[in-house]
SELOTI-873988 format. One record per residue: residue in three letters; x, y negated, z negated of N, C-alpha, C in turn. Coordinates in steps of 0.05 Angstrom, whole numbers, plus 5000, padded with zeros to 4 digits. Example, Ala and Ser with C-alpha at 12.3 -4.5 7.8 and 13.67 -1.06 7.14 Angstrom:
2
ALA526451144844524650904844526450664844
SER525750454858527350214857525849994843
***
This chain:
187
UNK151992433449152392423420154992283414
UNK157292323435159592253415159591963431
UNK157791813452157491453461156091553428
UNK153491543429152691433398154391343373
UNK156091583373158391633351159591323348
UNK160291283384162791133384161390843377
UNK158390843395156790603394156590443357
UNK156190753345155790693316157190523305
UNK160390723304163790583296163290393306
UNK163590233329163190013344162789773331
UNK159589893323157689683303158189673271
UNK159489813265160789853237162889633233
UNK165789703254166889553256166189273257
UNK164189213284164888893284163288843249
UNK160488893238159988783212162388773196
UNK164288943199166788943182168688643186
UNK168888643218169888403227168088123220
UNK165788143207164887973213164887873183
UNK164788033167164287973141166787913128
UNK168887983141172387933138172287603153
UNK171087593169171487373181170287053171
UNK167787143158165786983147167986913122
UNK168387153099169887093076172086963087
UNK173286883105175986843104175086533113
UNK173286453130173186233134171286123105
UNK170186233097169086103067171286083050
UNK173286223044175786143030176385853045
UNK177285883065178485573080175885373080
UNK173685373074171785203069172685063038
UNK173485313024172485222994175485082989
UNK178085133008180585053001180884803019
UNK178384653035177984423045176984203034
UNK175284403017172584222993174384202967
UNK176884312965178584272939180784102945
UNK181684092967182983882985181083652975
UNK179883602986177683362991177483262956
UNK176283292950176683342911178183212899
UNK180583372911183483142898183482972907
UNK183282962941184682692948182782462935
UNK179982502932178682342922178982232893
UNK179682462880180082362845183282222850
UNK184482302869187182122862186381862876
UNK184281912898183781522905183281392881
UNK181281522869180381332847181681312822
UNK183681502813184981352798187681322799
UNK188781222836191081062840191180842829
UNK188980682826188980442804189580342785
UNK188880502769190580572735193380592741
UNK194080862756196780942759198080762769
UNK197680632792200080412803199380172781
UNK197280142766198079902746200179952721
UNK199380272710201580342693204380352693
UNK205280492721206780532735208280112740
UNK207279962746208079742739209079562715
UNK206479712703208379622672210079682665
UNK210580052663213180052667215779922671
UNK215679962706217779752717217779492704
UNK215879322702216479132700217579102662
UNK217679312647217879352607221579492619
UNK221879632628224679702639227079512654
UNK225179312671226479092675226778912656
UNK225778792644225378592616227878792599
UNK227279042589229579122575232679182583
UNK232679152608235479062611236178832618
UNK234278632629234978402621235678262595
UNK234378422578234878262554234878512523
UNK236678652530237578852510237278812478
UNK237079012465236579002436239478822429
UNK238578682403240378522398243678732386
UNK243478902378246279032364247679072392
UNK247079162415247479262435250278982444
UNK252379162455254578852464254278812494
UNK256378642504255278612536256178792553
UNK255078882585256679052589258879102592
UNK260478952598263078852606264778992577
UNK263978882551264978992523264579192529
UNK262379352531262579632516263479912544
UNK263279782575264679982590267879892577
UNK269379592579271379682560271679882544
UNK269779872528270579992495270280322505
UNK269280312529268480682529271080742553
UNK272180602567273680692591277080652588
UNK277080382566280080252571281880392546
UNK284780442547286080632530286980322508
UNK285780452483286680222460284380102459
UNK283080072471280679822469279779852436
UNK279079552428277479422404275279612410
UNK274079562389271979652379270379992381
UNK268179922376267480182371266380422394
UNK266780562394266480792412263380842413
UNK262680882383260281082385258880822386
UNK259380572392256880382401256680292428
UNK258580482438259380362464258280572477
UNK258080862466256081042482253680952471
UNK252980902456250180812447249180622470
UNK251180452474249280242497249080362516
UNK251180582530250680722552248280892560
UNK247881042539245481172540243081042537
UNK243580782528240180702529240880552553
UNK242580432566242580302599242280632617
UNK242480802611242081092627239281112626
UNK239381112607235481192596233381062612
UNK234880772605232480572614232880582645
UNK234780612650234980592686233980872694
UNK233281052689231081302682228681282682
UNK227981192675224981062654224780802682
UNK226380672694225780502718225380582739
UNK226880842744227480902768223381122771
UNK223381282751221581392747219381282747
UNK218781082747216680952743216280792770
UNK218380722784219080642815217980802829
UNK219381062828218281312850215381372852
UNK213481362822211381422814209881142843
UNK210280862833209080682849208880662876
UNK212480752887213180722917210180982916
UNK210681252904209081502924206181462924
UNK204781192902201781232901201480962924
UNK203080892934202380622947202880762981
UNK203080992985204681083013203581303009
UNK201681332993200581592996198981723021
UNK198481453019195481543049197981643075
UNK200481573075201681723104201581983090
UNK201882093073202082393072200582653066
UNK199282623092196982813105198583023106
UNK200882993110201683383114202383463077
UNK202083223065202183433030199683463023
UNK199183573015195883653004196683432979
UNK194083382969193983172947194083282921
UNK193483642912194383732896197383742887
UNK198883782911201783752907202783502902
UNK200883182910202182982910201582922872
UNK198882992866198383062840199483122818
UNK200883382822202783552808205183302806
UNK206383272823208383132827208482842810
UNK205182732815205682492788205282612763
UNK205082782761204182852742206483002722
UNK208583032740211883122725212382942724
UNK212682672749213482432743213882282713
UNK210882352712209382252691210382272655
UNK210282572660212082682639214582642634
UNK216982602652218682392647218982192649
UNK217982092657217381752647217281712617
UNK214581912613214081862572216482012560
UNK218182202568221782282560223282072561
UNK223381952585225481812588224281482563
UNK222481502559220681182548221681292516
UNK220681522508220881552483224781672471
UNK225881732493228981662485229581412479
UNK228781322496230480902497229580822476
UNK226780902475226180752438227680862420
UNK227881092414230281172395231781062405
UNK233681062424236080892418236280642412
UNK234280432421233880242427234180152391
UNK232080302380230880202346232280292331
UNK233980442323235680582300238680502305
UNK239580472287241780292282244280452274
UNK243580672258245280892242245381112260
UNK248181192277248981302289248781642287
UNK247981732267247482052254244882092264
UNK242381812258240481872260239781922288
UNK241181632312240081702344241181992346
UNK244282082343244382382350241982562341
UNK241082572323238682782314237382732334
UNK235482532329232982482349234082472379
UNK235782412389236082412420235782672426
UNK237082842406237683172409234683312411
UNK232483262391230483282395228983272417
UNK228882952431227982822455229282972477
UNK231783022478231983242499231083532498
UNK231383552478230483812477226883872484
UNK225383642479222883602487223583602522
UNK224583282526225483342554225283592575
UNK227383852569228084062568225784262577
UNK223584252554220984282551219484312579
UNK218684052576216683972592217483952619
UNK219983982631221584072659220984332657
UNK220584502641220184742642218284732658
UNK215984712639213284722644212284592671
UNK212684312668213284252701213084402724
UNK215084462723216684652748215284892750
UNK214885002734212785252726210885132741
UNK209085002727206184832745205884862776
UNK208584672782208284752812209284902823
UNK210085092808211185372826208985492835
UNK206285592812205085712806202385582827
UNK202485322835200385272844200185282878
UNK196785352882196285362911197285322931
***
């Protein structure tokens, strides 16, 4: 009676082991087939992305090559912001700064975005959800950093870029939140 007992437990157990075992490899099935998923939707639309991601660069390069016209050269306005006495104006001299910050933001961002979709295929040890996520904050500052420079770039009256920059960061601010949240939170 108590081999039967034990024979029973025995057979209890392994169905226990087995059905623990089955679910656990069906989880890692379904987190292979969700793997697979992404990497496929990001094959197909690396295309778009590294073309956008070009425009970019190449709308960030053109704008500092060839700056809004109020804007002075650099040479003037790190003067006007660094040297004791210097001519002219201060608050136009951070004005150019921050939109040469911005835009070299907005370049650099849009760089990283290109270098990681073009070199993607070496990185088998990131899952493609994470490489995902990652353009996908990219992404979101890129359009921060794009929609600062235009404010500074277009407004002329110095009260007004403080408002709106203040805004734009504070959006900024935002969406790093959220971000970061995203991929904390994910798989």
């Amino acid at each position: 009676m108590a081999d039967e007992n034990q024979a029973g437990g025995s057979a209890n157990d392994d169905g226990t082991n087995s059905n623990a075992l089955q679910e656990s490899q069906n989880k890692k099935k379904s987190r292979e087939e969700r793997e697979q998923e992404d990497r496929e939707y990001l094959n197909e639309m690396r295309g778009w992305l590294v073309t956008v991601a070009t425009l970019f660069v190449g709308m960030t390069y053109q704008a500092a090559m060839q700056p809004p016209a109020w804007m002075p050269k650099p040479e003037e306005w790190s003067r006007m912001l660094f040297a004791k006495g210097a001519r002219g104006s201060r608050t136009l001299a951070h004005r150019a700064a921050a939109y040469q910050f911005f835009n070299t933001m907005t370049f650099s961002s849009a760089l990283t975005i290109l270098v990681l979709l073009l070199v993607m295929d070496g990185f088998r040890l990131i899952s493609a959800r994470r490489i995902l996520l990652f353009v996908r904050m990219m992404a979101a500052f890129l359009s921060s950093f794009v929609a600062v420079n235009f404010v500074i770039g277009i407004t002329n009256v110095g009260r007004a870029t403080f408002y709106l920059v203040g805004i734009m960061v504070s959006y900024i601010f935002l969406v790093s939140i959220l971000c970061l949240v995203a991929v904390c939170l994910s798989p």
